[in-house]
VOPAGU-2260 file (C-alpha; in pm, 1 decimal, decimal comma):
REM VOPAGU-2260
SITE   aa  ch    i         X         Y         Z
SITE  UNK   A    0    -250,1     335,8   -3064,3
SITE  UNK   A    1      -6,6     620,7   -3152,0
SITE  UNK   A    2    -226,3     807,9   -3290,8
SITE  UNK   A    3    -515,7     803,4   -2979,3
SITE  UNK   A    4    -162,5     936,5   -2753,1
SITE  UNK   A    5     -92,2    1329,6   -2748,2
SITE  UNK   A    6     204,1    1465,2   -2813,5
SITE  UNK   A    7     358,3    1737,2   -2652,6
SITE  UNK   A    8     561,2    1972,7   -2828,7
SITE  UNK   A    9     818,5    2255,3   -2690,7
SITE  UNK   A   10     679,6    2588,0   -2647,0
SITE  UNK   A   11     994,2    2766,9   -2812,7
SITE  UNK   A   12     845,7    2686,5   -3152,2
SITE  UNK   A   13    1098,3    2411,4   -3278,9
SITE  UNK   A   14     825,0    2167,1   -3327,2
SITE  UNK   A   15    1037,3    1905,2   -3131,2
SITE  UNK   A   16     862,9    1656,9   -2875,9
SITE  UNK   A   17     919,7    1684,5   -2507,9
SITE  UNK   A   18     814,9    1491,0   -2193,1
SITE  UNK   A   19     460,1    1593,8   -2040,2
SITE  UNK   A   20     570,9    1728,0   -1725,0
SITE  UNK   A   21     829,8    2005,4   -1930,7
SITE  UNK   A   22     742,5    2277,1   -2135,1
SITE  UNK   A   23    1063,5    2304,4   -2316,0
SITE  UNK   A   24    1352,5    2120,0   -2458,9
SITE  UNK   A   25    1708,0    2178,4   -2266,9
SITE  UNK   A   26    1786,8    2483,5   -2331,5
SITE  UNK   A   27    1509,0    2613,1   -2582,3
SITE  UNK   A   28    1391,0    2832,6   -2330,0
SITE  UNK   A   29    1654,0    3055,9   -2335,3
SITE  UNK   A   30    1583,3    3129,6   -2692,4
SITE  UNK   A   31    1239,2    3241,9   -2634,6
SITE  UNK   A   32    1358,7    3439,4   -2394,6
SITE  UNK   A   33    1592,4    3607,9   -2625,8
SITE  UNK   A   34    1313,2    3657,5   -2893,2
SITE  UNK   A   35    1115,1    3827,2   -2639,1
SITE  UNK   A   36    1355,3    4092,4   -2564,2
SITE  UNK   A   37    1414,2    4159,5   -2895,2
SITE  UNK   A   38    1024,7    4178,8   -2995,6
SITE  UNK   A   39     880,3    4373,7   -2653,6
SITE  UNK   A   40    1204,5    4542,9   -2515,0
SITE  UNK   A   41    1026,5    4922,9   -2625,4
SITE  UNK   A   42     690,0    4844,9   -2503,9
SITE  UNK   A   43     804,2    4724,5   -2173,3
SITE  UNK   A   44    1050,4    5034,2   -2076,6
SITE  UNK   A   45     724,2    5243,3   -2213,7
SITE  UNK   A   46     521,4    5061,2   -1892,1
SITE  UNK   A   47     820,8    5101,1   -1679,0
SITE  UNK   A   48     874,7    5459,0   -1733,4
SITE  UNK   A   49     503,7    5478,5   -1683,8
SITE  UNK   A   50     455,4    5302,2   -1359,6
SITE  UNK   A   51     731,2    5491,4   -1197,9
SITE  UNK   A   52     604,0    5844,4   -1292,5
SITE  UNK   A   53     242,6    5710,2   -1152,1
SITE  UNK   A   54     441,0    5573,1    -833,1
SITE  UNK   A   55     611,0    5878,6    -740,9
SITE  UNK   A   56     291,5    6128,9    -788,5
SITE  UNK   A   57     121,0    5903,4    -581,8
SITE  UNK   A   58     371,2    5869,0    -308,2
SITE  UNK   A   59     657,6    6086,3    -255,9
SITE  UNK   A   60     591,2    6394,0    -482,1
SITE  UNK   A   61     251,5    6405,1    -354,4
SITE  UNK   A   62     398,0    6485,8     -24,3
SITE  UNK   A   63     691,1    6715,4    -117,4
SITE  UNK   A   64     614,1    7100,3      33,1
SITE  UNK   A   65     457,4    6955,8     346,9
SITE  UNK   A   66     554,8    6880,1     673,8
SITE  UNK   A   67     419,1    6677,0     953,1
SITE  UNK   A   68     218,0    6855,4    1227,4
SITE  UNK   A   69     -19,9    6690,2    1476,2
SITE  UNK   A   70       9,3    6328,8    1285,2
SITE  UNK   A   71    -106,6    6495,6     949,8
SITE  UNK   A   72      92,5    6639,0     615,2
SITE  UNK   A   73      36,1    7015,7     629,9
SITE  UNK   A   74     182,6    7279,1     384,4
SITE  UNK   A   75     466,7    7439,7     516,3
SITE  UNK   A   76     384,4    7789,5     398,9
SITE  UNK   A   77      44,1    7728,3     661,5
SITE  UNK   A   78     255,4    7643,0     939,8
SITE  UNK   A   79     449,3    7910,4    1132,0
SITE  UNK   A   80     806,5    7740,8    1191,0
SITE  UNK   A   81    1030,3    7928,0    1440,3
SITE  UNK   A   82    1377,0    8158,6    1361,3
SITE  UNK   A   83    1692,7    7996,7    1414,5
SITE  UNK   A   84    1838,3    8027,2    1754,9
SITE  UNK   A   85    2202,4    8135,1    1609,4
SITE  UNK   A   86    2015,1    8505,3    1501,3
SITE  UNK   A   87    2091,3    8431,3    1124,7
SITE  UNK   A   88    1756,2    8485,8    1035,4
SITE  UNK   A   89    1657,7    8184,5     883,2
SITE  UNK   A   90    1355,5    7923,2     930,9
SITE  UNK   A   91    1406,1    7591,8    1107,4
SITE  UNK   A   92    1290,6    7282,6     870,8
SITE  UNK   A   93    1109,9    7072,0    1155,6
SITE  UNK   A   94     901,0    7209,5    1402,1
SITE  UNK   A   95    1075,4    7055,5    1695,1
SITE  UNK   A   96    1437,5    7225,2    1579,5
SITE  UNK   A   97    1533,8    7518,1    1750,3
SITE  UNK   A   98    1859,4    7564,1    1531,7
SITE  UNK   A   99    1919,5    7471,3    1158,4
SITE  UNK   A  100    2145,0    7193,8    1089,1
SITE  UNK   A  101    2493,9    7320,5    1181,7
SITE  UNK   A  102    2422,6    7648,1    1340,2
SITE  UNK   A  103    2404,9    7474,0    1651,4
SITE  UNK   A  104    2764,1    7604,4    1831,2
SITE  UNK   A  105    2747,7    7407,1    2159,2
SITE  UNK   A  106    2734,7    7066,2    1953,8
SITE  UNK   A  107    3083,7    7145,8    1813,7
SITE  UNK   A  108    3285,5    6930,6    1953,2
SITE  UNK   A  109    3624,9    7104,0    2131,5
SITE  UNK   A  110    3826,9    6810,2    2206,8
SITE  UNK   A  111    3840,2    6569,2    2517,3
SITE  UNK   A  112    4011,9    6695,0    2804,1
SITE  UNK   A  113    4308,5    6422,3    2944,4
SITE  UNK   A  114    4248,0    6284,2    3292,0
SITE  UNK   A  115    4640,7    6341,7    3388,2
SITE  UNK   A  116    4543,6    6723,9    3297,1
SITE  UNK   A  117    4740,0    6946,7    3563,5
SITE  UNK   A  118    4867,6    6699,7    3745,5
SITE  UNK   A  119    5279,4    6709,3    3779,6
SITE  UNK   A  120    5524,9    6466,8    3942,9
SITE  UNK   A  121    5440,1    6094,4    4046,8
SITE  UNK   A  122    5079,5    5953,3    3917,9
SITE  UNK   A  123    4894,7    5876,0    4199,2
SITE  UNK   A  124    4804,1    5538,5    4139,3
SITE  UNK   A  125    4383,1    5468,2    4140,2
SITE  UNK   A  126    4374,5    5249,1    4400,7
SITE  UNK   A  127    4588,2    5446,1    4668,3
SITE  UNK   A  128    4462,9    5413,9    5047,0
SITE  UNK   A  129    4186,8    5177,0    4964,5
SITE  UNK   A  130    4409,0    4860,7    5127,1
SITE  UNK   A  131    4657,2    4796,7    5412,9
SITE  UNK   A  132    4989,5    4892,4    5353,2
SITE  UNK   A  133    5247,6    4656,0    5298,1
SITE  UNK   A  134    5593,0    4691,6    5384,4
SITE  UNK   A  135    5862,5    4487,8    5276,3
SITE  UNK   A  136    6042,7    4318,2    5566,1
SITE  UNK   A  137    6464,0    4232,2    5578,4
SITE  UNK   A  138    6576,7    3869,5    5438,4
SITE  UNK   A  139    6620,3    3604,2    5710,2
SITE  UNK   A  140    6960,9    3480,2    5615,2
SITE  UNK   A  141    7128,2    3810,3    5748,8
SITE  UNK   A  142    7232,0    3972,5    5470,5
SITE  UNK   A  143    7025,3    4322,0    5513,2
SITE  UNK   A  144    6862,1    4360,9    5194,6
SITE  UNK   A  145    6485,3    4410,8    5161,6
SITE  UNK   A  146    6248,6    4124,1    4988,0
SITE  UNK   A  147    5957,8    4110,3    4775,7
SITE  UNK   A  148    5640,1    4164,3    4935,1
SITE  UNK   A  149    5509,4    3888,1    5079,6
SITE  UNK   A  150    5862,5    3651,8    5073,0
SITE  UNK   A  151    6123,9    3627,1    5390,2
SITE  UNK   A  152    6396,2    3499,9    5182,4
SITE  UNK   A  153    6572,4    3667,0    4848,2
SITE  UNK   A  154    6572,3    3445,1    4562,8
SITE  UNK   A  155    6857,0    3193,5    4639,2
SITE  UNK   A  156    6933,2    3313,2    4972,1
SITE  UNK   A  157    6736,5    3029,0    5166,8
SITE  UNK   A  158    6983,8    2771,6    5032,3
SITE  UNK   A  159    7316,5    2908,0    5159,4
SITE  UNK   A  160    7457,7    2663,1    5378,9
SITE  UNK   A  161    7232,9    2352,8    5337,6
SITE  UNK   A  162    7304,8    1978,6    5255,6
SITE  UNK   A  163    7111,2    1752,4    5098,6
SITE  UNK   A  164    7093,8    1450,3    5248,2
SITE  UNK   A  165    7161,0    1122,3    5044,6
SITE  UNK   A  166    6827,0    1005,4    5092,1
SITE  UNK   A  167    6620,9    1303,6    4980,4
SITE  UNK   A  168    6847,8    1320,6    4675,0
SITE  UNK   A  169    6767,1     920,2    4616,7
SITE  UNK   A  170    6406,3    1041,3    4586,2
SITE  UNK   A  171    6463,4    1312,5    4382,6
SITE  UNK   A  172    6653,7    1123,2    4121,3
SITE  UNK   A  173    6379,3     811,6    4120,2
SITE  UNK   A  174    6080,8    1109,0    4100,7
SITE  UNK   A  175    6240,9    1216,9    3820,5
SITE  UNK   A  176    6335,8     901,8    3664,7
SITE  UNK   A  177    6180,3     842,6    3312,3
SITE  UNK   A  178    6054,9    1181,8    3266,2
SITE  UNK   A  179    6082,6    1415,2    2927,4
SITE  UNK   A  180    5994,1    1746,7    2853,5
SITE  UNK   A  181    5716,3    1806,2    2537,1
SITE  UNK   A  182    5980,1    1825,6    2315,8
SITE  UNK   A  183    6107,4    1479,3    2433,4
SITE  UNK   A  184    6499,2    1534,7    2590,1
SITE  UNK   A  185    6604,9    1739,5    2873,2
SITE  UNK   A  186    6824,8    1923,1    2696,8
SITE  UNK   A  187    6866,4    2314,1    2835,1
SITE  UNK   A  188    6775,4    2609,6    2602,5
SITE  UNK   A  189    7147,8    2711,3    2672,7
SITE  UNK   A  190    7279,9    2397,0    2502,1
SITE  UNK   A  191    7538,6    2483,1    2226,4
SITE  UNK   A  192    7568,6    2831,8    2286,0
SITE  UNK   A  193    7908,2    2971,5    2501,3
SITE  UNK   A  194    8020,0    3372,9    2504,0
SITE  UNK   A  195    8159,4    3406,9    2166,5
SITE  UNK   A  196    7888,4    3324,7    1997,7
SITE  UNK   A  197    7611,3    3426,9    2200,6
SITE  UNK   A  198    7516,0    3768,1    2364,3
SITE  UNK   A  199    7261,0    3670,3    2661,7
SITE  UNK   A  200    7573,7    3390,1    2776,4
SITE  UNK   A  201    7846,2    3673,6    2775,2
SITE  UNK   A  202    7630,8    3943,9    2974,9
SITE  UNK   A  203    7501,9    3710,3    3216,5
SITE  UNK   A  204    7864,0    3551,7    3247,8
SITE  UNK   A  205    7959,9    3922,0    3318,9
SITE  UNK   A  206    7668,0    3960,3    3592,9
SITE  UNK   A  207    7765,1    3653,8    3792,9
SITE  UNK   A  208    8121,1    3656,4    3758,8
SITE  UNK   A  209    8067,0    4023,1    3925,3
SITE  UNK   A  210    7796,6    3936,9    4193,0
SITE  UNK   A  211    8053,7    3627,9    4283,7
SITE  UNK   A  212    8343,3    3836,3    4326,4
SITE  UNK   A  213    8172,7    4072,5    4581,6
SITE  UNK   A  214    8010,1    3767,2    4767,8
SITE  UNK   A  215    8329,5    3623,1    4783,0
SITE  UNK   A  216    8503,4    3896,7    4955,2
SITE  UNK   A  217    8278,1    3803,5    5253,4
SITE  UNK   A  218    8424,4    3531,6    5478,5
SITE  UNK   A  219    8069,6    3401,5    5664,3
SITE  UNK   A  220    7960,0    3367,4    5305,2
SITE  UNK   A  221    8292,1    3172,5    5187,8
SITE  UNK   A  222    8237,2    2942,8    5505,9
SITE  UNK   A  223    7854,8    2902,2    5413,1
SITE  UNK   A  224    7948,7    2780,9    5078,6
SITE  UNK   A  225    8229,4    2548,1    5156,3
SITE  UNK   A  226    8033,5    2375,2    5376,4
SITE  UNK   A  227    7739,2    2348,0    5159,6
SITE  UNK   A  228    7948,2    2240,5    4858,5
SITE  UNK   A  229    8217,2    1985,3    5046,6
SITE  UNK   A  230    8490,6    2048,6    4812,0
SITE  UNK   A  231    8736,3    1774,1    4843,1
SITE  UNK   A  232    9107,1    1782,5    4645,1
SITE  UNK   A  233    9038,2    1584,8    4253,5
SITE  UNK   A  234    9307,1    1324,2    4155,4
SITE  UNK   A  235    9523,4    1563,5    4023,7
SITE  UNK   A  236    9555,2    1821,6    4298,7
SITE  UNK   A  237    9635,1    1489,2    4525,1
SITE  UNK   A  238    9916,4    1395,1    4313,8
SITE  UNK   A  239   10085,0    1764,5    4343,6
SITE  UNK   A  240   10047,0    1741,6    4699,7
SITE  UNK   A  241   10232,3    1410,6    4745,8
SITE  UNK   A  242   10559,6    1537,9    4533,7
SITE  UNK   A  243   10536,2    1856,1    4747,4
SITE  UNK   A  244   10538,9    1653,5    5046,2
SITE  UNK   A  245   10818,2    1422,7    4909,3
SITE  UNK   A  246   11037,9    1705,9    4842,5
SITE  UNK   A  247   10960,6    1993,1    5117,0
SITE  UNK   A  248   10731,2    1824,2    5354,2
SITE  UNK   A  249   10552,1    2090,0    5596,5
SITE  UNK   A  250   10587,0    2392,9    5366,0
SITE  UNK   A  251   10322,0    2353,2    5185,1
SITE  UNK   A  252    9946,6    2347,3    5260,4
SITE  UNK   A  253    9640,1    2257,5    5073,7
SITE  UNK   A  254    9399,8    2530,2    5055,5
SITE  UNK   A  255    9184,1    2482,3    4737,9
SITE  UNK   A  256    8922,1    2391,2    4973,3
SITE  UNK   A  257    8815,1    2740,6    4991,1
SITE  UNK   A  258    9040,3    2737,0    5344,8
SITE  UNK   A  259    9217,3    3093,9    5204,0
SITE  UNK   A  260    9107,4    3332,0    4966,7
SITE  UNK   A  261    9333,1    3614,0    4846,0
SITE  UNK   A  262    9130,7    3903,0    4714,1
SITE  UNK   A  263    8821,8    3694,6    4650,4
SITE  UNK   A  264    9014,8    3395,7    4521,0
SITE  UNK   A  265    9113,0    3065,9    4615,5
SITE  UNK   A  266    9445,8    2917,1    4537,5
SITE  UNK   A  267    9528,6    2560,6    4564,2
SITE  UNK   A  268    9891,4    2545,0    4720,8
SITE  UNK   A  269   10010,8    2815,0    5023,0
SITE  UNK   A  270   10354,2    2806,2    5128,8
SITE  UNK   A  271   10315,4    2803,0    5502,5
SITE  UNK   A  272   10699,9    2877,8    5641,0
SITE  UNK   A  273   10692,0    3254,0    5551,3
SITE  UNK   A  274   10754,8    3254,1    5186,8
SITE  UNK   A  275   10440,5    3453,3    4983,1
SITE  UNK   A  276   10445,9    3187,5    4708,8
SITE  UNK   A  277   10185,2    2977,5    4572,8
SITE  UNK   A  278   10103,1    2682,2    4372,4
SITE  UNK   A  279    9786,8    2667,3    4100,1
SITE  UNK   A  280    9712,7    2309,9    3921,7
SITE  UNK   A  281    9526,3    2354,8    3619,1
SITE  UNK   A  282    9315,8    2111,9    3443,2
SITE  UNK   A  283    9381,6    2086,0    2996,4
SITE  UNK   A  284    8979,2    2084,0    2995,3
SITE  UNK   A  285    8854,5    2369,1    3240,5
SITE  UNK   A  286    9146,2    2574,0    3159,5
SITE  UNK   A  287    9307,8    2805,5    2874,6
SITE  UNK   A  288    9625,7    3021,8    2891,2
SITE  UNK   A  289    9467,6    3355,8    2889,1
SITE  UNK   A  290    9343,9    3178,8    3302,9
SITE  UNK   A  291    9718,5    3216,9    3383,6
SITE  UNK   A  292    9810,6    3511,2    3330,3
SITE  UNK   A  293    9479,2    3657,2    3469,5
SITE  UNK   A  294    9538,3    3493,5    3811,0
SITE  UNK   A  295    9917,1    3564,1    3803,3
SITE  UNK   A  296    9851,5    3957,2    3768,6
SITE  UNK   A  297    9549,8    3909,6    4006,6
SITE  UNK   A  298    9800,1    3782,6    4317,2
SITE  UNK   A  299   10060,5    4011,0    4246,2
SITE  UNK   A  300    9847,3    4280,7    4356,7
SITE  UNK   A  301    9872,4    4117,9    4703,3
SITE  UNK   A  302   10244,4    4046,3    4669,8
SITE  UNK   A  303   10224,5    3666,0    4642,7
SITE  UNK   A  304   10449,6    3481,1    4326,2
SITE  UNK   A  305   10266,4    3212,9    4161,3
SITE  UNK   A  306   10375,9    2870,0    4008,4
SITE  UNK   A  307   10119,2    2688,9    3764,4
SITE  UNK   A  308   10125,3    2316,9    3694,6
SITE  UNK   A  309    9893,6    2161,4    3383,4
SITE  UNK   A  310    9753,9    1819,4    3418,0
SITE  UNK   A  311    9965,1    1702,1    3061,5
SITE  UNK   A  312   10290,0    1777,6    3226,3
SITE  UNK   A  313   10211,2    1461,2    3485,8
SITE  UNK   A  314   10346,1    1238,9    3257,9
SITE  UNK   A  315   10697,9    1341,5    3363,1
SITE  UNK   A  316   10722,9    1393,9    3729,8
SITE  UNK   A  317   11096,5    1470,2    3708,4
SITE  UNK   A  318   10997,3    1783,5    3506,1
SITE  UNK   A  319   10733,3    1924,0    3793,7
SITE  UNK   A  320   11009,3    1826,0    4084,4
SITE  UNK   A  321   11275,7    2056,6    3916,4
SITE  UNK   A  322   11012,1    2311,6    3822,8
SITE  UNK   A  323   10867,9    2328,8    4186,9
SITE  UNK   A  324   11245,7    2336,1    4316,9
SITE  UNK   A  325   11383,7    2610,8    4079,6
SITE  UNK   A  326   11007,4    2811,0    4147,1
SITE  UNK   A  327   11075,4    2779,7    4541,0
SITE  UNK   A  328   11469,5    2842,8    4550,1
SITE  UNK   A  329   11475,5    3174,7    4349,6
């Protein structure tokens, strides 16, 4: 039976069997491969060399020293090509040229000329006069100063003088109930970061503190804001009040309510029976030392003597009773 079956053999020349559907064993070609280069390597550049010279005398080189004229390949030294245009004497190359490549002198290019060119002063903006002109118009609370287009209020001024009633602010808080930002807390971007060690805090502490000062100085605004704000004497401001009371009752008035403002600022205590002395309560928390002497110097301008009181010096009420005596008796 073996001997009735043909065998196939790889083609390499290894004499090894392989399958009837392959020619080779893996990787056996690649050996016959190299044995042909090695054998036929001259005798196929020799063809190469040869096809290419036959290739280019029948194609290219066949053509070169004619040009195309009226669909056909005609010898240039038949056809009569025209001078170049620039007066240098020489022949174009294609019929169709009127100047050799390069001797053309309007094609060289002299720069772009700017559109803003000659013009001086304001730009004159592209759409000018093709819609309505809109004028800005005065804000509605009074004040005199000029709004964006298309706004009757100035940002903020709209809210001067306005109270919330306890309902809308009920709604507000249950709207808002529950929600988060993306980033999960409500926490402000300003969070962590006071004047000394920031730079946006400190100039925008500087801006308002300034714009505050000059609103201040108004007395419609001071009203506006009182009544907007209800300010209403804290625990401690109470307490000061009673021992003045106790001790000289009717000379002293509370006026931390924004009632009286000296020089764009609000003191809490004003002797009423012709004295120009006042009375400051400071809070440990909200205030620091260098707040003393910066109000002190601030109503001495106006002539008034001040007397501050710190929250921690409540624990002895003796203490504050001789201190307010001694302050108003000198």
């Amino acid at each position: 039976i073996m001997n009735k079956i043909k065998r196939k053999f790889c083609e390499c020349g290894c004499n090894e069997p392989v399958n009837k559907k392959k020619r080779f064993v893996r990787g056996h070609h690649l050996r016959l491969a190299k044995f042909r280069i090695k054998e036929f390597s001259k005798e196929s550049n020799e063809k190469r060399i040869n096809s290419v010279k036959e290739y280019y005398e029948t194609h290219s080189h066949s053509k070169k020293g004619k040009i195309l004229y009226k669909g056909k390949f005609v010898d240039k030294e038949k056809v009569i090509l025209l001078l170049c245009k620039c007066g240098c004497g020489e022949k174009v190359e294609k019929l169709n040229n009127n100047y050799i490549h390069g001797h053309n002198p309007t094609i060289i290019s002299k720069g772009r000329i700017p559109w803003n060119k000659g013009l001086k002063g304001v730009q004159v903006p592209w759409n000018k006069g093709t819609g309505k002109a809109r004028i800005s118009i005065l804000c509605k609370c009074g004040c005199g100063e000029m709004t964006a287009l298309g706004k009757s209020y100035i940002s903020g001024h709209n809210q001067i003088g306005k109270k919330q009633s306890k309902e809308s602010i009920k709604k507000r808080v249950l709207k808002c109930k529950g929600q988060k930002r993306p980033d999960g807390n409500w926490n402000p971007w300003t969070k962590g970061l006071t004047k000394e060690n920031s730079s946006i805090i400190k100039k925008m502490a500087k801006k308002t503190s300034k714009t505050m000062k000059e609103k201040f100085l108004d007395p419609k605004f001071c009203d506006k804001w009182f009544e907007s704000h209800g300010v209403l004497p804290n625990k401690f401001e109470m307490k000061i009040d009673n021992i003045l009371q106790e001790i000289f009752p009717n000379e002293w008035k509370y006026v931390g309510n924004f009632d009286t403002f000296i020089g764009g600022k609000c003191p809490d205590f004003l002797n009423i029976n012709g004295q120009k002395k006042l009375i400051e309560c400071f809070g440990d928390y909200w205030h620091k030392k260098e707040d003393e002497k910066e109000r002190k110097d601030h109503f001495k301008k106006y002539g008034f003597d001040t007397l501050f009181i710190w929250e921690h010096e409540l624990k002895s009420e003796k203490r504050i009773k001789n201190k307010i005596e001694k302050f108003y008796n000198r």
